[in-house]
C-alpha positions in Angstrom: 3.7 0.9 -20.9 3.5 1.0 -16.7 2.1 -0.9 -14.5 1.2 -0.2 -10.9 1.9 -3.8 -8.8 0.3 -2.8 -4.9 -1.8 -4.6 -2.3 -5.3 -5.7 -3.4 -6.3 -4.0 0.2 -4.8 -1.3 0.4 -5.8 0.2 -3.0 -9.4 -0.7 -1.5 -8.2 1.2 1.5 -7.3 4.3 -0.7 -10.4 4.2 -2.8 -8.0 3.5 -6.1 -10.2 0.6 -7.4 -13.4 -0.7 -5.6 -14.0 -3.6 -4.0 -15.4 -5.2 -6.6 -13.4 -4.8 -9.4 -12.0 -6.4 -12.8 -8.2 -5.7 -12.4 -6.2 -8.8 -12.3 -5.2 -10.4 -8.8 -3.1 -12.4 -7.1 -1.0 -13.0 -3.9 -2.9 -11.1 -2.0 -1.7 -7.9 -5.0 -3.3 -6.1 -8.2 -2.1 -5.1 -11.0 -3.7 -2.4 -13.4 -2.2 0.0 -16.1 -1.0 3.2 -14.9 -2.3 5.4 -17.0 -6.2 3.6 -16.5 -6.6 5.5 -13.5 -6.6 9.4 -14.3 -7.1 9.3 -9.9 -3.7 7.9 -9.6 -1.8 11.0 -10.7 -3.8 12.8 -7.5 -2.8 9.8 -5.4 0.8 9.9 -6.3 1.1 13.6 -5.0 1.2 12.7 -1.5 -1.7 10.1 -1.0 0.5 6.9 -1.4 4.3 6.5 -0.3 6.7 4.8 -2.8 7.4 2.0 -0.7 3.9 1.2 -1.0 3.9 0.4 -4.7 5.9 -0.9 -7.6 6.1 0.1 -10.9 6.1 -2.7 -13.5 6.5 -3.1 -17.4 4.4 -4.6 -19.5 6.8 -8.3 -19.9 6.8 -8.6 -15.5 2.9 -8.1 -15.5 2.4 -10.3 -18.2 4.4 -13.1 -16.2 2.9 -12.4 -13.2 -1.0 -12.4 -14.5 0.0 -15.6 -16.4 1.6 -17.4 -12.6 -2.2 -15.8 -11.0 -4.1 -17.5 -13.3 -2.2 -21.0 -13.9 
């Protein structure tokens, strides 16, 4: 499984997630499963550059949720 690693703001900015939203956080980043969001398909077709994201696996989120919530 995928995950999609970006600013906390910026997917604000997009209107990926809302503002108040459940997806984990941390460092100023969210993380959320990439096939959650049927809208990120239309936002990967020219909406969002790839330098603007990262795609994780399931083992680096895990990690990373687990250092956010220490």
């Amino acid at each position: 499984m995928r995950y999609i690693l970006i600013n906390e703001q910026l997917a604000i900015d997009l209107g990926i997630i809302e503002e108040k939203h459940y997806y984990r956080t941390g460092e100023k980043k969210v993380i959320f499963k990439e096939d959650i969001l049927t809208v990120w398909k239309d936002y990967k077709k020219g909406v969002i550059e790839d330098n603007q994201f990262e795609y994780i696996d399931t083992k680096k989120a895990l990690k990373l949720i687990e250092k956010w919530t220490q």
